[in-house]
C-alpha positions as a Markdown table, in Angstrom:
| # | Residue | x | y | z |
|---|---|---|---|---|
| 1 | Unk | -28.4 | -13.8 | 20.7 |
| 2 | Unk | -29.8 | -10.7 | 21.2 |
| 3 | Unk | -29.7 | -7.9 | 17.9 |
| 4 | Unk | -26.7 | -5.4 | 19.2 |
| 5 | Unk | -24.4 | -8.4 | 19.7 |
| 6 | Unk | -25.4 | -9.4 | 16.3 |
| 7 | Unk | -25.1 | -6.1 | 14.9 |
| 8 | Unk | -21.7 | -5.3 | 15.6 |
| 9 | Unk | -20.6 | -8.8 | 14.9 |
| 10 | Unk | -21.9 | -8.0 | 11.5 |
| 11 | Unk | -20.3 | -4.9 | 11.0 |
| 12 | Unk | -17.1 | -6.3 | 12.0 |
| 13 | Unk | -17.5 | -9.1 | 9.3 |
| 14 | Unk | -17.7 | -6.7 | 6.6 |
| 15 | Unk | -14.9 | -4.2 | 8.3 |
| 16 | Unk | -12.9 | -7.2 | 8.0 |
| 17 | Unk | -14.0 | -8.3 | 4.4 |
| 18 | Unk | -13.7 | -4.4 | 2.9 |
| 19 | Unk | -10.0 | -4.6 | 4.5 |
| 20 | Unk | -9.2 | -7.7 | 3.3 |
| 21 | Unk | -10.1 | -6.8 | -0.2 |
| 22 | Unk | -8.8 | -3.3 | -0.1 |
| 23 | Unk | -5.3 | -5.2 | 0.7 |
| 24 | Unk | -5.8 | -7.4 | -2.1 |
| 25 | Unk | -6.4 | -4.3 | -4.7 |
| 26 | Unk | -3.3 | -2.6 | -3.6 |
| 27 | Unk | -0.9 | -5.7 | -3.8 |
| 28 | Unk | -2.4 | -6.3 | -7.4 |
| 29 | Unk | -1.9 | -2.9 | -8.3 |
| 30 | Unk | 1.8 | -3.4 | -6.7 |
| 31 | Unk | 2.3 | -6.3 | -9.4 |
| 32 | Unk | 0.9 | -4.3 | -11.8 |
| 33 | Unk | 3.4 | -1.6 | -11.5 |
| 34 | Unk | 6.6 | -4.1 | -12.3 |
| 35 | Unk | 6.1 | -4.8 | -15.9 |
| 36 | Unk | 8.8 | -7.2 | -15.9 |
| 37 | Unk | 7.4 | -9.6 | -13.3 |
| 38 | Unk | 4.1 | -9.5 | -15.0 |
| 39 | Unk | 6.1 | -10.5 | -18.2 |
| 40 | Unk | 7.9 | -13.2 | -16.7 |
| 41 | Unk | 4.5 | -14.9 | -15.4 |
| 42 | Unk | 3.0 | -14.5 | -18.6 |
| 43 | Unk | 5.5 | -16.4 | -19.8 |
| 44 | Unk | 5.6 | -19.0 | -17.5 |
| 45 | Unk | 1.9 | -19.4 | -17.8 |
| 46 | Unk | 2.0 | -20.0 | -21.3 |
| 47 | Unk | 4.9 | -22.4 | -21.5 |
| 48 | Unk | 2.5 | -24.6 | -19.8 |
| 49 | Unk | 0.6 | -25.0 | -23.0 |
């Protein structure tokens, strides 16, 4: 393989991975901006103990 086809196969793995997380961060903060579902599992967590 020679390095530019490795190169950009590289930079496409972590465009990939930064997207993937980014997505991840907004979704959390989504959940983290309805109080009430973040009650509920709470409490639904801790009825498990």
């Amino acid at each position: 393989m020679s390095a530019p086809q490795r190169n950009w196969r590289s930079r496409l793995a972590s465009g990939l991975a930064m997207a993937l997380a980014a997505t991840v961060l907004v979704l959390v903060f989504g959940l983290y901006s309805r109080p009430d579902f973040m009650l509920q599992m709470a409490n639904e967590l801790w009825s498990c103990f």
